[in-house]
One Martini backbone bead per residue (centre of mass of N, CA, C, O) as a GRO file, in nm:
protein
  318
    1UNK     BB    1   0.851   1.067   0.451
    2UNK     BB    2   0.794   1.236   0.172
    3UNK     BB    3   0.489   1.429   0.035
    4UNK     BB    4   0.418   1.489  -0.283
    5UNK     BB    5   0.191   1.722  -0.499
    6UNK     BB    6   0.127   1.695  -0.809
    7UNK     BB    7   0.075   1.947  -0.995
    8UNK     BB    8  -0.023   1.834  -1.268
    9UNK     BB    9  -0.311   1.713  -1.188
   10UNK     BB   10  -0.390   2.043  -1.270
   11UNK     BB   11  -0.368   2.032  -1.563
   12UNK     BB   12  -0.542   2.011  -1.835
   13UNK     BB   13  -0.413   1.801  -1.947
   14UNK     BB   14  -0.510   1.555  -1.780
   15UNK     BB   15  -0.767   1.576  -1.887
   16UNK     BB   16  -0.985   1.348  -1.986
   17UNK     BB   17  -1.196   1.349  -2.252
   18UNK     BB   18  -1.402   1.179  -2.094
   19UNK     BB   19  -1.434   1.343  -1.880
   20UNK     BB   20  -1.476   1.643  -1.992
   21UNK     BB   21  -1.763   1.550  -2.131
   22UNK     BB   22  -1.913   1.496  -1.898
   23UNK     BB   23  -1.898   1.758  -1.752
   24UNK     BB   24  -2.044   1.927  -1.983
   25UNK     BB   25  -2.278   1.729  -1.993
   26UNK     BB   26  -2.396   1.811  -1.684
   27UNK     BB   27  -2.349   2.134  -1.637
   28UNK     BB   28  -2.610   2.144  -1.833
   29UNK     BB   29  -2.811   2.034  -1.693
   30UNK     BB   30  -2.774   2.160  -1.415
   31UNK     BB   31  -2.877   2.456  -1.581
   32UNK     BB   32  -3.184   2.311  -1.581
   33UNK     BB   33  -3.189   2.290  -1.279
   34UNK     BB   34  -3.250   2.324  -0.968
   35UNK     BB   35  -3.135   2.415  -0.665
   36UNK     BB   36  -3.085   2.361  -0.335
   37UNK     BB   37  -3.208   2.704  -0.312
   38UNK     BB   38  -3.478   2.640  -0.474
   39UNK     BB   39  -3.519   2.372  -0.294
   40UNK     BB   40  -3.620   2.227  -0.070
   41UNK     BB   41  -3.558   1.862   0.017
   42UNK     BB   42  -3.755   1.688  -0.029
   43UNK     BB   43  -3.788   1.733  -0.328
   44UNK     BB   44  -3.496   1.589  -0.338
   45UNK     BB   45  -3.536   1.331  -0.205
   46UNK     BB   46  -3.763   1.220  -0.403
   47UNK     BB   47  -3.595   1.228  -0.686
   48UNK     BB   48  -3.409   1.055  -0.621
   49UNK     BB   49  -3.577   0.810  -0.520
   50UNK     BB   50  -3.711   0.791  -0.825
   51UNK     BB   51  -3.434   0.907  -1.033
   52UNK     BB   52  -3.475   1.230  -1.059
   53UNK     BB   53  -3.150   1.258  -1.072
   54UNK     BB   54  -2.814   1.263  -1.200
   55UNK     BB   55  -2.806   0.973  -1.036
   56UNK     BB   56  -3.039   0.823  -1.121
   57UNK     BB   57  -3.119   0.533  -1.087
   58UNK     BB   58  -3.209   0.342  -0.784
   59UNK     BB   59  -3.038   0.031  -0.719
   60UNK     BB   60  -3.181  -0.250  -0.544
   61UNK     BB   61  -3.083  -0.530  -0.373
   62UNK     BB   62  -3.234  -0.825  -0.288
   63UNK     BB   63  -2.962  -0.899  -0.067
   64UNK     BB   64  -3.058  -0.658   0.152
   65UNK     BB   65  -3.007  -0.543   0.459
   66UNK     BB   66  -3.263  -0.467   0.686
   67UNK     BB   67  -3.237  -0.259   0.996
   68UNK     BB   68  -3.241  -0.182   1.346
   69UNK     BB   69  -3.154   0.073   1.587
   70UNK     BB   70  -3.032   0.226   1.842
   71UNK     BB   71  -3.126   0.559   1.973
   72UNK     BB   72  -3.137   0.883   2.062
   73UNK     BB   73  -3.394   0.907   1.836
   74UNK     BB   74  -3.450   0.644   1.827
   75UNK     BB   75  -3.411   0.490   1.530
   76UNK     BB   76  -3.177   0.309   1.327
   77UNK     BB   77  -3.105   0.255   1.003
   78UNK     BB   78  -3.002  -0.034   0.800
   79UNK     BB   79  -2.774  -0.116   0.575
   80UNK     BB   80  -2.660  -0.491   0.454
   81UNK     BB   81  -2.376  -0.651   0.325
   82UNK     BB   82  -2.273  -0.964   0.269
   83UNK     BB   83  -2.046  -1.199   0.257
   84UNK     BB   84  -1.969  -1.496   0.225
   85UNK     BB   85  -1.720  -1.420   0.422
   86UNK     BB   86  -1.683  -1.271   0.743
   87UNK     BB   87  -1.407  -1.024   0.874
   88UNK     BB   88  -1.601  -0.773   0.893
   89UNK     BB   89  -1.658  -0.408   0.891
   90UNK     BB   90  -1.816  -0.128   0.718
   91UNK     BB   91  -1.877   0.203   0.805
   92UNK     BB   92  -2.139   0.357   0.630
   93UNK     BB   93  -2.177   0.718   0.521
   94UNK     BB   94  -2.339   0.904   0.354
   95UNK     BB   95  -2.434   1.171   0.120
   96UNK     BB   96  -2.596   1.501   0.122
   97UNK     BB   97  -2.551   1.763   0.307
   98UNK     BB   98  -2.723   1.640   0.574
   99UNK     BB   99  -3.010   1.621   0.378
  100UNK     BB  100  -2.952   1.392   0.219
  101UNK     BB  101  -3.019   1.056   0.154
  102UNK     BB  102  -2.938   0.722   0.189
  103UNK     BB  103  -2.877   0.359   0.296
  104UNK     BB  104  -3.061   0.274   0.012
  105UNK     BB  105  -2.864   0.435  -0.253
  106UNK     BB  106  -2.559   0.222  -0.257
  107UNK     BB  107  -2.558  -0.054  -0.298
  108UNK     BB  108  -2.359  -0.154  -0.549
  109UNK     BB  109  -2.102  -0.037  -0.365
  110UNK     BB  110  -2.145  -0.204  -0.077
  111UNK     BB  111  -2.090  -0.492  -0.260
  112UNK     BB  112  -1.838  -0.449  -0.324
  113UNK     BB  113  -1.691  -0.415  -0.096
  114UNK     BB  114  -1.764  -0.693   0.024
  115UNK     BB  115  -1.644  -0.885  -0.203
  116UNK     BB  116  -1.370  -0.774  -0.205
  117UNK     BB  117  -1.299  -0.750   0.141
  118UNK     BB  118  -1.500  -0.926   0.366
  119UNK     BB  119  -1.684  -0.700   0.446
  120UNK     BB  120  -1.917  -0.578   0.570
  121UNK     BB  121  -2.186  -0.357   0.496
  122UNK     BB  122  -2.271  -0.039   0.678
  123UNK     BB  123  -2.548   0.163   0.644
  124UNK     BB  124  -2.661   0.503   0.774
  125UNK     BB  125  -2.970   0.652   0.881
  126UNK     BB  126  -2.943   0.941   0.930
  127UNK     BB  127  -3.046   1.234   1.030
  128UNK     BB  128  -3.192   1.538   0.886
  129UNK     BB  129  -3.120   1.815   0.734
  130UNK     BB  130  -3.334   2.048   0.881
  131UNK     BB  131  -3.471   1.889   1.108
  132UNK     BB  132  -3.205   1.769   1.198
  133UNK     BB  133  -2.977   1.902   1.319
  134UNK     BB  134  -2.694   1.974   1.513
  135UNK     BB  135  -2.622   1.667   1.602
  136UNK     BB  136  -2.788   1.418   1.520
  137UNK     BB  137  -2.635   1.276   1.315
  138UNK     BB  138  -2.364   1.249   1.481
  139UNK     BB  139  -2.529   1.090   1.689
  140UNK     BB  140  -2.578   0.841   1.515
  141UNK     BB  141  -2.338   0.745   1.444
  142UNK     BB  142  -2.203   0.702   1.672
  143UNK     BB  143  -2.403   0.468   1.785
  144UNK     BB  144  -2.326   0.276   1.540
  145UNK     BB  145  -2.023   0.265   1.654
  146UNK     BB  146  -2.105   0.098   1.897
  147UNK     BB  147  -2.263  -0.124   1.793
  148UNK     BB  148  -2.048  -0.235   1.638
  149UNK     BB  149  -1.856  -0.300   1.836
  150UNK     BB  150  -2.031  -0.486   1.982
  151UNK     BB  151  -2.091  -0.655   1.705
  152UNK     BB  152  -1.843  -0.760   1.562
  153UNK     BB  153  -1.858  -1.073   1.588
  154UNK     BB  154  -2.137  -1.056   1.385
  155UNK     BB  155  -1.880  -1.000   1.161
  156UNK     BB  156  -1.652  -1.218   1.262
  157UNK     BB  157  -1.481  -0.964   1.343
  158UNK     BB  158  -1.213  -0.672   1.430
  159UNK     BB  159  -1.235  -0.571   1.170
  160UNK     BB  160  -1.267  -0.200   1.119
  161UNK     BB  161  -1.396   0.032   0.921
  162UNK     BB  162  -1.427   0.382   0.766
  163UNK     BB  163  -1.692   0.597   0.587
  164UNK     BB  164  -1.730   0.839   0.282
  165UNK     BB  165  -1.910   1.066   0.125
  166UNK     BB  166  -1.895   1.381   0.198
  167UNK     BB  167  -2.094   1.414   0.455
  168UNK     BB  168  -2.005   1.101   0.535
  169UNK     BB  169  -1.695   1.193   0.590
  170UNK     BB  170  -1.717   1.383   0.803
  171UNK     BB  171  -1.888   1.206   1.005
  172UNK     BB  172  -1.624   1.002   1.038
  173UNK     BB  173  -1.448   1.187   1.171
  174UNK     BB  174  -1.616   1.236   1.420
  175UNK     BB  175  -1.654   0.967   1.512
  176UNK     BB  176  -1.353   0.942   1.579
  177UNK     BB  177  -1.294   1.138   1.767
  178UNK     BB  178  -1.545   1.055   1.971
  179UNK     BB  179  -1.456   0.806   2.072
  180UNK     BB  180  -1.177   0.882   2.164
  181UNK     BB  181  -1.286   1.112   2.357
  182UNK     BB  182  -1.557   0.970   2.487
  183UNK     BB  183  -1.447   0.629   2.491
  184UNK     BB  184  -1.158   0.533   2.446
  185UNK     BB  185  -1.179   0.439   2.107
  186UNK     BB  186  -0.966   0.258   1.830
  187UNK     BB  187  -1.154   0.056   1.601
  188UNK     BB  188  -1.040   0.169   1.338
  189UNK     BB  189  -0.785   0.076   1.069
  190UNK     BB  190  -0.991   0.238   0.876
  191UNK     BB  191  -1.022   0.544   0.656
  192UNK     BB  192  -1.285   0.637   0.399
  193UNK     BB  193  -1.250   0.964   0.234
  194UNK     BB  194  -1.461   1.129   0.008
  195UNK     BB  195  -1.485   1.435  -0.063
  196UNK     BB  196  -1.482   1.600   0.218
  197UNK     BB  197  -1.632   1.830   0.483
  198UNK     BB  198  -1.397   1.959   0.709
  199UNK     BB  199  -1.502   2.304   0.690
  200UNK     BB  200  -1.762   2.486   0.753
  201UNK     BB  201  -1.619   2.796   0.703
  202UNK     BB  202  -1.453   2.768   0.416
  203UNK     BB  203  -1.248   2.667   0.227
  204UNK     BB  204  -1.075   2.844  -0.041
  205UNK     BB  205  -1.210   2.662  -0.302
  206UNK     BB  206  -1.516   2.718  -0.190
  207UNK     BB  207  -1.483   3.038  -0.211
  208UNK     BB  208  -1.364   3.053  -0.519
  209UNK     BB  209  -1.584   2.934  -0.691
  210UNK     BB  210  -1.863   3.022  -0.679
  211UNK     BB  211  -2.184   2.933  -0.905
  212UNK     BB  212  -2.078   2.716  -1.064
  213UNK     BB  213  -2.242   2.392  -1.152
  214UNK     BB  214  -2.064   2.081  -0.989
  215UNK     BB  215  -2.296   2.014  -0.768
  216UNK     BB  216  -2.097   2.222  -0.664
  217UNK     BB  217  -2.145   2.573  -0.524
  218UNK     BB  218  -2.115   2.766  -0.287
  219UNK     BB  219  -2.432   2.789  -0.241
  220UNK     BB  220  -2.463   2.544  -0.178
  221UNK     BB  221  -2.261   2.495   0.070
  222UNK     BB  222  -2.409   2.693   0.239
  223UNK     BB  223  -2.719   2.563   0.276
  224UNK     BB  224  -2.578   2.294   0.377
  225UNK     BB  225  -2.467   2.435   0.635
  226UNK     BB  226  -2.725   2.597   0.734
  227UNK     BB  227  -2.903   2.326   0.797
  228UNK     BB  228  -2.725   2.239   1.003
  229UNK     BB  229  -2.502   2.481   1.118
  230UNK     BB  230  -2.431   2.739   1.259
  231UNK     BB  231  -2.214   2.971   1.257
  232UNK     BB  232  -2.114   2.950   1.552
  233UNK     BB  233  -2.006   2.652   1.550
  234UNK     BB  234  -1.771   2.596   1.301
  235UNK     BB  235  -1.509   2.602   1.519
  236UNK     BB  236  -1.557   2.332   1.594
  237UNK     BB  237  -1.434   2.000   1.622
  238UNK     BB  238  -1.734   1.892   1.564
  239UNK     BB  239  -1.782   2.006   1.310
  240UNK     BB  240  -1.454   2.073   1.224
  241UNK     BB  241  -1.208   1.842   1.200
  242UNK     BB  242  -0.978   2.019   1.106
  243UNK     BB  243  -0.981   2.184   1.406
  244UNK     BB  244  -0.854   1.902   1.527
  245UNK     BB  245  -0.749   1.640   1.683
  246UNK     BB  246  -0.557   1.378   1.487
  247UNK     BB  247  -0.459   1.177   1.671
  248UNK     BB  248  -0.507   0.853   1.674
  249UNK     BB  249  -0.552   0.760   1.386
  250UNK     BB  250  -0.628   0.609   1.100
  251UNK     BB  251  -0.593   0.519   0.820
  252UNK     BB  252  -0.581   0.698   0.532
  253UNK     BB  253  -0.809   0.791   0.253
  254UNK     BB  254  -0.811   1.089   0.028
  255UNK     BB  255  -1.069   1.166  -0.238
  256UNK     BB  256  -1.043   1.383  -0.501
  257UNK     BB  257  -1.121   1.652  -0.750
  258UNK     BB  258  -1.025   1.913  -0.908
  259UNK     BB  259  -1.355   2.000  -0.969
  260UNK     BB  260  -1.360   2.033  -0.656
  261UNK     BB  261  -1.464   2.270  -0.402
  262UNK     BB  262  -1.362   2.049  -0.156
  263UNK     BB  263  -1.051   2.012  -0.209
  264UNK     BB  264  -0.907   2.149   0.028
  265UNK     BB  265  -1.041   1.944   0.230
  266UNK     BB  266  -0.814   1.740   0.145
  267UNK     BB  267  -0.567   1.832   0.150
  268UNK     BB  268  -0.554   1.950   0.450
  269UNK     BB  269  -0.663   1.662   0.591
  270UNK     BB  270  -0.380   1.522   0.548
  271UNK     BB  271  -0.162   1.692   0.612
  272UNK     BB  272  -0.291   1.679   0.939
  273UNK     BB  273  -0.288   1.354   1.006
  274UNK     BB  274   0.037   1.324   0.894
  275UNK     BB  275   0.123   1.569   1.129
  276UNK     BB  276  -0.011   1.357   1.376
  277UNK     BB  277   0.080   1.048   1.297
  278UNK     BB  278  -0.077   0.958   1.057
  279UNK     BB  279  -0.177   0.786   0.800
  280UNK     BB  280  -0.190   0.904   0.451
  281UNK     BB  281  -0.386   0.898   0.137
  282UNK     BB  282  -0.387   1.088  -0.155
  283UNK     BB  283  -0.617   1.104  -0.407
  284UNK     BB  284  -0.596   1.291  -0.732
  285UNK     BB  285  -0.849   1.408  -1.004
  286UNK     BB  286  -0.868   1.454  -1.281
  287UNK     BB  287  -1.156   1.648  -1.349
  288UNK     BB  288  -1.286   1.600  -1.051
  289UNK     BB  289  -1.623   1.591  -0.961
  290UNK     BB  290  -1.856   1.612  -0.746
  291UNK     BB  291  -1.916   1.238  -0.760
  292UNK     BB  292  -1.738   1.091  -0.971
  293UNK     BB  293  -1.765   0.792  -0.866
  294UNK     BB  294  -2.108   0.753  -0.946
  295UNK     BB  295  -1.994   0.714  -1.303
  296UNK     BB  296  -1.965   0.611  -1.593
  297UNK     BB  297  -1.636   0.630  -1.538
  298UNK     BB  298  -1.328   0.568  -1.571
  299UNK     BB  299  -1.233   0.779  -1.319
  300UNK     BB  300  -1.457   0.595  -1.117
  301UNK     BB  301  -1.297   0.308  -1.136
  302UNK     BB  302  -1.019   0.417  -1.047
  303UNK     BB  303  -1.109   0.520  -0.782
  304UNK     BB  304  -1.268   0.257  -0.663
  305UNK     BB  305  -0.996   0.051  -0.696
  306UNK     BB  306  -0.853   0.234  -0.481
  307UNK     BB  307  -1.038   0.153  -0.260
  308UNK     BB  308  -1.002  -0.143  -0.263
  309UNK     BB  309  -0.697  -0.148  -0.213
  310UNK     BB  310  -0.710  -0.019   0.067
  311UNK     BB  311  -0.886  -0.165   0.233
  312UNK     BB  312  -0.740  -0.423   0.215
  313UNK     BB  313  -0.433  -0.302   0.268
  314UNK     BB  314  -0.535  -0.248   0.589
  315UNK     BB  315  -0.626  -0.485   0.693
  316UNK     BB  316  -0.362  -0.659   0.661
  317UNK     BB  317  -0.188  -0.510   0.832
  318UNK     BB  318  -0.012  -0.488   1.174
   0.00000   0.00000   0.00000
């Protein structure tokens, strides 16, 4: 079957009047306060904390479970949903650059996966550069899909997802590797990779995207990657899995606006995906900037029921 992408998606024209005046309105804002180039981590991560990032209040639900797992150093914290019957699991990696995020900061949305699909979300508060640097996220990240691996039964049955948005598709990616490599493992039938990093190096759209800030922009995109890993480690497959093998990978949703620098890193990596005989679906968002749908537009809705849709028949299919 050929998989063909459609041009039309690029063109201002398919960019709807409310996606338009919402970047304008973002951009703005933007251009208004420091970038992560110009501030701490912490500083930026206390912001988030109370609500006073882009991403405004961040609402917990009083039923998220937290508990926690053993780690490679020390303990790694969970945030779960359970739906009211559950037959299996989503292992969720948050976004923010390796640097950002935490695991109880989009209840939300994994309460809503849980509803909608019938399968607990587990989200992962791995350790954060540049304080721990590579390995350290993606250590943390396998010992959870392991843990998961092991606890299977313990969320109904062996349906097992995995996905993330930004940093934490790349997360998913890695992980997956990981797995089938270092354990001959792949217990995953979906992977939802949302506008991931898969390339550390810098796919074409992050090099030419210039200093614009829209969420993110090539200096973002530089300074969270200096934080993760050298640059001499770039091209290995643990670090850039767009340059790893990809044969046995699960069903895959990659989704991404065309308004993000990360671009190219979703189009390429789907290509790829489906080049070594993996399944893979792309959805590009005409106008959708860099975490498009975590925002209160149509963009960001029609977005998330295509995750919701995919989730859903991954797992029914045999």
């Amino acid at each position: 079957m050929a998989h063909e992408l459609d041009a039309s998606l690029f063109q201002p024209a398919a960019v709807a009047a409310e996606t338009r005046r919402f970047n304008d309105m973002l951009e703005k804002a933007l251009a208004e306060v420091p970038t992560i180039t110009e501030l701490p981590p912490q500083v930026v991560r206390e912001a988030r904390r109370e609500g006073r990032s882009i991403f405004g209040e961040i609402r917990r639900l009083a039923h998220g479970e937290a508990r926690t797992i053993p780690g490679p150093a020390g303990e790694i914290p969970l945030r779960i949903f359970r739906p009211a019957r559950c037959r299996g699991a989503y292992l969720h990696f948050h976004g923010g650059g390796w640097a950002l995020g935490a695991e109880d900061q989009q209840d939300e949305g994994l309460d809503a996966v849980a509803r909608a699909t019938g399968l607990a979300a587990v989200s992962v508060g791995y350790r954060l550069a540049p304080e721990h640097p590579y390995p350290a996220g993606p250590d943390d990240c396998e010992a959870a899909a392991l843990w998961l691996v092991r606890s299977a039964d313990s969320f109904g049955g062996p349906l097992l997802a995995i996905g993330g948005e930004s940093a934490g598709a790349h997360l998913a990616a890695v992980t997956l590797q990981r797995l089938r490599d270092r354990h001959g493992l792949a217990p995953f039938r979906a992977a939802n990779l949302v506008y991931g990093c898969f390339d550390l190096g810098m796919t074409p759209s992050v090099r030419r995207w210039g200093s614009r800030n829209l969420v993110l922009s090539t200096p973002i995109v530089a300074q969270f990657s200096d934080w993760f890993v050298p640059t001499d480690r770039r091209a290995e497959p643990d670090v850039s899995p767009l340059l790893g093998d990809l044969r046995g990978m699960p069903r895959a949703l990659f989704t991404v606006g065309t308004l993000d620098p990360l671009l190219d890193d979703s189009l390429f990596m789907a290509a790829r995906w489906r080049a070594a005989g993996s399944a893979a679906e792309l959805a590009v968002y005409p106008g959708g900037l860099h975490a498009f749908n975590a925002f209160p537009i149509a963009l960001a809705a029609e977005a998330n029921r295509r995750i919701l849709a995919f989730l859903q028949g991954a797992l029914e299919e045999r």
